[in-house]
N, C-alpha and C positions, 0 to 999 in steps of 0.2 A: 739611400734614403731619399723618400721626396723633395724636393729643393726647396718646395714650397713649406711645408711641415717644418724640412731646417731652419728656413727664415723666420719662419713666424714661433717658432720655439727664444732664436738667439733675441728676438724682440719681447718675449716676453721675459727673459731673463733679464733683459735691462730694463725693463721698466721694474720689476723686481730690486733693483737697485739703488733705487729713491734713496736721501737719507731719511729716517724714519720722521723730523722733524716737519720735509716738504710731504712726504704721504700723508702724515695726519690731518696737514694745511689742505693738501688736496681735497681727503676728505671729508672732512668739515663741509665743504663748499657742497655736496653731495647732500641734497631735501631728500630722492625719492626710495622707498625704503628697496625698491625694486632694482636702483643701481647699485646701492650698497651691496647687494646682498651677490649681485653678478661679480662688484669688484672683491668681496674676500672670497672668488675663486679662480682669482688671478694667479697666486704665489702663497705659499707658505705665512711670506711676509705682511705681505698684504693681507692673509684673512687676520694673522693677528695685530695691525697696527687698525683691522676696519672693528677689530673686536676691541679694543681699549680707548680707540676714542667716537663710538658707535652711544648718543647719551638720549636717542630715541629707537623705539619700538613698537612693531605694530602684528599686534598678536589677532589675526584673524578668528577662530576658534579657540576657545578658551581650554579644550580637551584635545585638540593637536599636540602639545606640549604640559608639563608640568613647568611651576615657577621656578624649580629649581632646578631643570635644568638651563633654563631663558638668564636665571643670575648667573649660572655657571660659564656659559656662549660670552653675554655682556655682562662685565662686573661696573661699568660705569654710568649705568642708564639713571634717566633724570624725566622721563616723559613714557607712560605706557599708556598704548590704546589695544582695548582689551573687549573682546565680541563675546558672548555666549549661546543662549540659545538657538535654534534655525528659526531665519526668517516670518516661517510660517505662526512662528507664535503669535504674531500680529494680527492673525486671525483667528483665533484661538483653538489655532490645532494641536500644540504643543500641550499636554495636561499642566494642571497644576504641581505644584513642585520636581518639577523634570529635573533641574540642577541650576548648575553655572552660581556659585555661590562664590562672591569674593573672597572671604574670610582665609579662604587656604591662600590665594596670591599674598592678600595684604601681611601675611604672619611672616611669608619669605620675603617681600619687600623690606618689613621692619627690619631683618635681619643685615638683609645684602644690600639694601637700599634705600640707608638713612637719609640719603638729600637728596627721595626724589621728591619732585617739584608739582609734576600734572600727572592726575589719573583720568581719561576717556573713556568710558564703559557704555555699552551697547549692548543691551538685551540682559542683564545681569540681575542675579538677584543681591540688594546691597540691603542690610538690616538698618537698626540704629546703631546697634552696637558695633559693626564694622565702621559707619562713619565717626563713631565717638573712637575707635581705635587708630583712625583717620589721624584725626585732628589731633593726640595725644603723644601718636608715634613720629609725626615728618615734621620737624621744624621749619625747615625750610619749604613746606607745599605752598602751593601758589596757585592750583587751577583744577577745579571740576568739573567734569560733565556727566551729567547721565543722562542718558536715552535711554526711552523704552525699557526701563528697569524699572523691578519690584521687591516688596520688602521693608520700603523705609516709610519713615513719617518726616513732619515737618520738627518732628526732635531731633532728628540728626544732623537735619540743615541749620538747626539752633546749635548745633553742639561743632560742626564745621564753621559758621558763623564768631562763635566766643573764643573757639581756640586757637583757627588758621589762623595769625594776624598780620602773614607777609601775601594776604589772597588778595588775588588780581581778576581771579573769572568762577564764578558759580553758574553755571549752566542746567538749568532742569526741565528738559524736556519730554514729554509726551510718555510720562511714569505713571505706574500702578501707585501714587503715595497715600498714603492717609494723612488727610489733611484735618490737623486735628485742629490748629488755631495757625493766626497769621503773626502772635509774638514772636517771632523767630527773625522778624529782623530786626530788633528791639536790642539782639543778643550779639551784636557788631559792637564794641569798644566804641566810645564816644570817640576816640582819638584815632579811628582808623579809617582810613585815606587811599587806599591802595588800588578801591576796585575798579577793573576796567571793563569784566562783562558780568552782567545781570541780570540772567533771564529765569523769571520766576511762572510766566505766562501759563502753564497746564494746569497752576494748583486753582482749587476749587474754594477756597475761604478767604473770607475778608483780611488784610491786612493793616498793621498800624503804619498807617499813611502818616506818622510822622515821626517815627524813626525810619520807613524810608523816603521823606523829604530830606530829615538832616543824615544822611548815607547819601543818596545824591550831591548833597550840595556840598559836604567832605570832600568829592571823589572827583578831581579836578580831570584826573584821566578816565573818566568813564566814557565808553567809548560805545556800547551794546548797554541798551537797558528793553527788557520787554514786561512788561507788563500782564497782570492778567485782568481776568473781564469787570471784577469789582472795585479798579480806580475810573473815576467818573471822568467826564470830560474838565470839570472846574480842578479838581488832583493831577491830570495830565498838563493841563497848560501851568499848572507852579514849577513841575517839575521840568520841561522844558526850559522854562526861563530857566532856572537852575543848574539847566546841562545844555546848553545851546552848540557842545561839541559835538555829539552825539552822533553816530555816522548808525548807526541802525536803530532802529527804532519798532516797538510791539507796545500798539495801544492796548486800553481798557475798552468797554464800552462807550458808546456812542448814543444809547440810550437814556439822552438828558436834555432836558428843555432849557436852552438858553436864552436869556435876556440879550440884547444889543450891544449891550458894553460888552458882556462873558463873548461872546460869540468874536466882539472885535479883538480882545484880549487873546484868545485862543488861535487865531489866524496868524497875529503878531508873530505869536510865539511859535509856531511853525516857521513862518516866515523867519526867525531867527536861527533856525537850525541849517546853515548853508554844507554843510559836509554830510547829511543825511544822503545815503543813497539806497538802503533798504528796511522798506516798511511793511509792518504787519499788525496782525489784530483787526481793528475796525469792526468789532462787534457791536450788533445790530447799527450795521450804519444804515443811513437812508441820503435820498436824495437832498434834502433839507440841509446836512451838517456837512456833505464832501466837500463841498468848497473853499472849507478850513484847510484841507488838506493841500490846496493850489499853490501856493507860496512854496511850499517843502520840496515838490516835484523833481523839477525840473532836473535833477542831477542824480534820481533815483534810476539805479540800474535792476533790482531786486523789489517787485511787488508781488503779495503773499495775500491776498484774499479768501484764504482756505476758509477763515471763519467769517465772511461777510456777505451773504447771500444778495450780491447786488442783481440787480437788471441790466438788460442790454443797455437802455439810454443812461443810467447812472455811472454804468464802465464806459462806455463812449465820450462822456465828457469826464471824466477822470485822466483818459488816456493821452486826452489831447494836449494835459499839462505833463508828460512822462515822454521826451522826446528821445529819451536815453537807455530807455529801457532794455534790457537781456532778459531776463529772467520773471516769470507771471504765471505766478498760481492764480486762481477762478472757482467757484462753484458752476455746476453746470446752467445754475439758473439764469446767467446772462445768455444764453442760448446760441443758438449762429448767428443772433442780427451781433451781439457783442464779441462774437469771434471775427465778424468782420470788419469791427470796431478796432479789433486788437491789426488786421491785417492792415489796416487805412491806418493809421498811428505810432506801430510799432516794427519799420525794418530794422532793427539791429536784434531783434529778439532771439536768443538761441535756444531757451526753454521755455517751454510749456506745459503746466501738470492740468487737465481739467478733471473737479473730482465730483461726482453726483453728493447733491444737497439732500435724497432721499435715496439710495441705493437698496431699501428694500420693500418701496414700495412701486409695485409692476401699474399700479393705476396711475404713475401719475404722468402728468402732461409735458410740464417741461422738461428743458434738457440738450442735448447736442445732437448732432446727427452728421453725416459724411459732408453735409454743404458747411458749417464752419470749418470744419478741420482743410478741404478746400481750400475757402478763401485764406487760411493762413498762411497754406503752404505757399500760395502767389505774393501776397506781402510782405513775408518774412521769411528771405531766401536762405538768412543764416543760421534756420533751427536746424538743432543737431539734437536736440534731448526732447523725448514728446511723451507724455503719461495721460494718454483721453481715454477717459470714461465716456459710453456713448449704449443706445438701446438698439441702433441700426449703422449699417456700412456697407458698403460694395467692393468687392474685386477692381471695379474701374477708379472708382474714388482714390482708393490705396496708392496705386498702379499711379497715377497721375500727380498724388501729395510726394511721393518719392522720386520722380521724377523731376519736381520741382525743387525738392529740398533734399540733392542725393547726401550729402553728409553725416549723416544719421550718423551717432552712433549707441544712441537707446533709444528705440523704440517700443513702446510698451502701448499697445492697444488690449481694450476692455471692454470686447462686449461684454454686457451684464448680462444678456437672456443665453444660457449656455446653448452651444449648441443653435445657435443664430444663423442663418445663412443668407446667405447674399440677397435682400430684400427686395431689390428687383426683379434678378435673374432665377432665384430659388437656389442658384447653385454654390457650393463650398465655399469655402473663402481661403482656397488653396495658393490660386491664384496672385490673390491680395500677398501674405505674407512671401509669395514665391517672384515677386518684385520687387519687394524690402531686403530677401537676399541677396540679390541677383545686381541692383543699382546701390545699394548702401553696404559700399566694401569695407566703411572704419567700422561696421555695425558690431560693437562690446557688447549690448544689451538686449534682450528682444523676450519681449510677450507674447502670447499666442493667445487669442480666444477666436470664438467662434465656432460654425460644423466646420471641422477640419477632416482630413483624411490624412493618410499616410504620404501622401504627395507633398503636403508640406516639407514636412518631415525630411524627404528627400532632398528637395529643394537647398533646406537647412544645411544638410551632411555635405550635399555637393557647392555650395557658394557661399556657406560663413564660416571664413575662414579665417576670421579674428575674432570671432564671439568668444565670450568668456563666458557670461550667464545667463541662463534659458529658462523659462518662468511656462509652463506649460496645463491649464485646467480647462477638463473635459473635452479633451482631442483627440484623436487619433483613430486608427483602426485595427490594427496590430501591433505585435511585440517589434517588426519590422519599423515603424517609426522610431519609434528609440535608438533600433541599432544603428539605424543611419546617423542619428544625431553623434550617438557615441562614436562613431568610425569615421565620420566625416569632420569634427571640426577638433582642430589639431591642439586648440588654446583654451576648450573648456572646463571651466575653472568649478561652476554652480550649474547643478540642473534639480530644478525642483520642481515636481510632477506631484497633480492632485485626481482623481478620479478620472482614469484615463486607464485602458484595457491594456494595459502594458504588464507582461506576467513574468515568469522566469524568465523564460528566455531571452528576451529582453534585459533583465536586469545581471544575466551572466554573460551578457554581449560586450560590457565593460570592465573586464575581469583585467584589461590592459590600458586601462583609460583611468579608474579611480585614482589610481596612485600616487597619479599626476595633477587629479581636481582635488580640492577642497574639499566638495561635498555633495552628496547625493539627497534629495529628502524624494519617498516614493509615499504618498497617503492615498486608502481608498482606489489603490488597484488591485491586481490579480495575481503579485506577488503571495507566496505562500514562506512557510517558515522552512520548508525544505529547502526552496532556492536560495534563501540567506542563509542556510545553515553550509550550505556548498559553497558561497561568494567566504562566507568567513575561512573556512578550512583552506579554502587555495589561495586568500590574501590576508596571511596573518598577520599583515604593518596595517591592515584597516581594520576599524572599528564599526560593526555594524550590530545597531541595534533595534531592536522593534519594542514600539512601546503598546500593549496590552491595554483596553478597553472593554467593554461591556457591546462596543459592538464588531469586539472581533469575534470570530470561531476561532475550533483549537486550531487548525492547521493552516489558519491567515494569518499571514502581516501586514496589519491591516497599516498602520504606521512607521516606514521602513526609513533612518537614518544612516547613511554610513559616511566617511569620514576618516581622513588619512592619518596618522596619529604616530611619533615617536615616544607616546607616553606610555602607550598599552592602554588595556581597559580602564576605563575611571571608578575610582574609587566611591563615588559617593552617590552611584545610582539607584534612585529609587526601588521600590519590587515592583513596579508595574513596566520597567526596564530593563529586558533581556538582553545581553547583551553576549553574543556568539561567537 
């Protein structure tokens, strides 16, 4: 026998050896769902002491698994975060009612898992009547979040609101709701005390601002409160004074005329909030009212300007009170003079998302271009996360920002004119992304736009060699980019591909690659139902579906899903969802 294989056999037998009491302790100490899952394939022992005291879970796909066999795995879970639809739905390529419906999790929860605590859902469709089965079935629940989820109204938030009464965090972001009225915080127990986050920011209708004054002012640990755009600036600064704990913060509007005293009053009370380190909202702010904001700064590591169409000169003098900063979203109407606002102000910065204030409209004038993104990368040595939106770029620019700031490990560039090519030179922008592989080795994430060719592509296969998820529209040249992707990078987890001449062959280049990813999404290529019908037949542990439109033909797929799955096919798929 190997001497080596001997040794590290009798090492794992002792470590197998624990008393079950220290393994548990050990595990316990264990956050990332990714070690867990490595340590119960240690021993025997080990997978069942990681299986009994295992009281989080994090369910990527919601059709990779059924609920019952996830209670069957962990019977002690107390926290599930739970994904549904592909990505893409965020642009509304997913049709309407595709799935991902909580109602079958939440029925086996009630069953198997009377005291969980937190539900996390992402992309889901949640009713009212799943969250009134919410609030009636978990006594001990304490914490929602929804993203990007549809289906409910602000009744169910009223009906999680009266009945949760040991809730600590309601989180609602960036939902399909119907917002039918703002009474639904009215419907909180005058006697409850508990909450610690509060983000109501996406809904659209006015609220009773004064059941949530006295919810604030109860909520001694509130610690997150966001707001949405109809609390005025005179309802912000009460509430402030009220929560001067506050470590994040999401205004209302900004569009209000204040007197002298209002205006000293509302500075104050920023000024009073010394633990605040991330801020957002500031709708419609203008130059006239940021200065309210100077006091609160200084200790802010998190600024979120998504909704406040500032100017270069108005982010310039903002920034110069944020000496702390990491983390800054933008519209792109601060332009390169405020990208180089952010590079003069901001070294500590690790993220950067720039997102266009008009993305569809091709007339308009402002915006970014290769010179801020530039001067960033010279300012701020320690970005590692980059999401710009931009109308023009270079090969050299790229080439030069990645050299500056080799650390990357998402980069997500976005021309918006498809099919853009190198503005000075004419030529591809092969180049470009073929230096982002090449100098940014931790690189997990990466976008592609632009004229690309199949060079990329290669590029990609032969030097990302940690990428996990690859975001791909209107590139390439051949079924030959793909396969290089799929062949060459050893840890990809996502690759989602939008109108891009990638066909079968291509899509049966990863007949030994799926298994091992998450998920494929293919829309608006040259795939056909024959090639998915041969990907399904030779990989029957995957789930590959094409969903059916009006601007498919009979022998396209024209929207091709696939998807690794220990559950078998789902049960609850639409007719316009074949599923092979």
């Amino acid at each position: 026998m190997d001497p080596k294989k001997s040794r590290d056999s009798a090492e794992s037998a002792r470590a197998a050896q624990f008393p079950d009491e220290v393994l548990e302790r050990v595990l316990s100490l264990l956050a990332s769902h990714k070690d867990r899952s490595a340590v119960s394939l240690v021993s025997k022992a080990w997978y069942h002491a990681e299986r009994w005291s295992r009281k989080r879970v994090f369910i990527g796909n919601c059709y990779s698994v059924t609920p019952e066999i996830v209670a069957r795995r962990f019977p002690n879970i107390r926290s599930v975060t739970l994904k549904g639809k592909p990505r893409f739905s965020d642009f509304n390529l997913v049709p309407q009612n595709w799935g991902a419906d909580i109602r079958s999790w939440l029925a086996v929860f009630a069953d198997r898992y009377p005291s969980l605590e937190e539900l996390r859902l992402k992309r889901m469709t949640v009713t009212d009547e799943s969250l009134k089965f919410l609030a009636l079935k978990f006594q001990n629940f304490r914490a929602l979040s929804l993203m990007s989820c549809d289906g409910f109204s602000t009744n169910g938030l009223a009906a999680i609101a009266a009945r949760c009464r040991n809730l600590t965090e309601l989180d609602v972001q960036e939902n399909g709701i119907d917002d039918n009225s703002g009474d639904w915080l009215s419907c909180f127990p005058e006697n409850f005390a508990s909450l610690e986050v509060l983000n109501f920011a996406s809904l659209s209708s006015g609220v009773d601002f004064d059941a949530l004054e006295r919810l604030v002012s109860r909520c001694n640990s509130l610690k997150v409160l966001k707001v949405n755009r109809t609390i005025t600036l005179d309802q912000l600064q009460r509430l402030l004074v009220r929560a001067p704990q506050l470590t994040e913060l999401g205004t209302g509007s900004f569009l209000q005329d204040l007197n002298a005293p209002q205006y000293s009053e509302l500075e104050r009370a920023f000024g009073g909030c010394k633990n605040l380190h991330t801020l957002s909202g500031l709708h419609d702010a203008t130059a006239l009212c940021l200065p309210v904001l100077y006091p609160a700064c200084a200790n802010l590591t998190f600024l979120n300007l998504n909704d406040a169409a500032l100017q270069d000169e108005e982010l310039s003098k903002l920034l110069v009170h944020c000496p702390c900063l990491q983390r800054l979203w933008v519209l792109d109407t601060v332009g390169d003079e405020g990208l180089e606002a952010v590079a003069l102000n901001c070294p500590l910065l690790e993220e950067l998302r720039v997102f266009p204030a008009n993305p569809f409209d091709e007339e308009v004038n402002h915006g970014v271009s290769e010179s801020g993104f530039l001067a960033v990368s010279y300012g701020c040595r320690r970005l590692h996360y980059v999401l710009y939106f931009c109308r023009q770029m270079t090969n050299a620019a790229v080439a030069t920002i990645v050299q500056n700031c080799p650390d990357f490990t998402h980069f997500r560039l976005c021309i918006m004119n498809p099919g853009q090519p190198d503005y000075v030179t004419n030529e591809p922008m092969d180049e470009a992304f073929g230096a982002v592989v090449k100098t940014c080795t931790k690189l997990q994430r990466l976008a592609v736009s632009g004229l690309l060719t199949d060079l990329t592509f290669e590029y990609i296969g032969r030097y990302a060699k940690n990428l996990e998820t690859l975001s791909v529209a209107f590139a390439g040249s051949s079924d030959w980019g793909m396969q290089c992707v799929l062949e060459g990078c050893p840890k990809l987890r996502k690759l989602e591909i939008r109108d891009c001449p990638f066909g079968n062959a291509a899509l049966l280049s990863g007949l030994e690659k799926y298994e091992s990813m998450r998920s494929l999404w293919m829309s608006a290529c040259k795939v056909t139902m024959n090639g998915c019908e041969v990907l399904a037949r030779e990989r029957p542990r995957l789930n590959v579906e094409v969903m059916k439109d009006e601007e498919s033909s009979d022998g396209q797929a024209y929207k091709v899903y696939v998807y690794r799955t220990i559950a078998g096919p789902r049960r609850d798929a639409p007719p316009f969802v074949l599923t092979l």
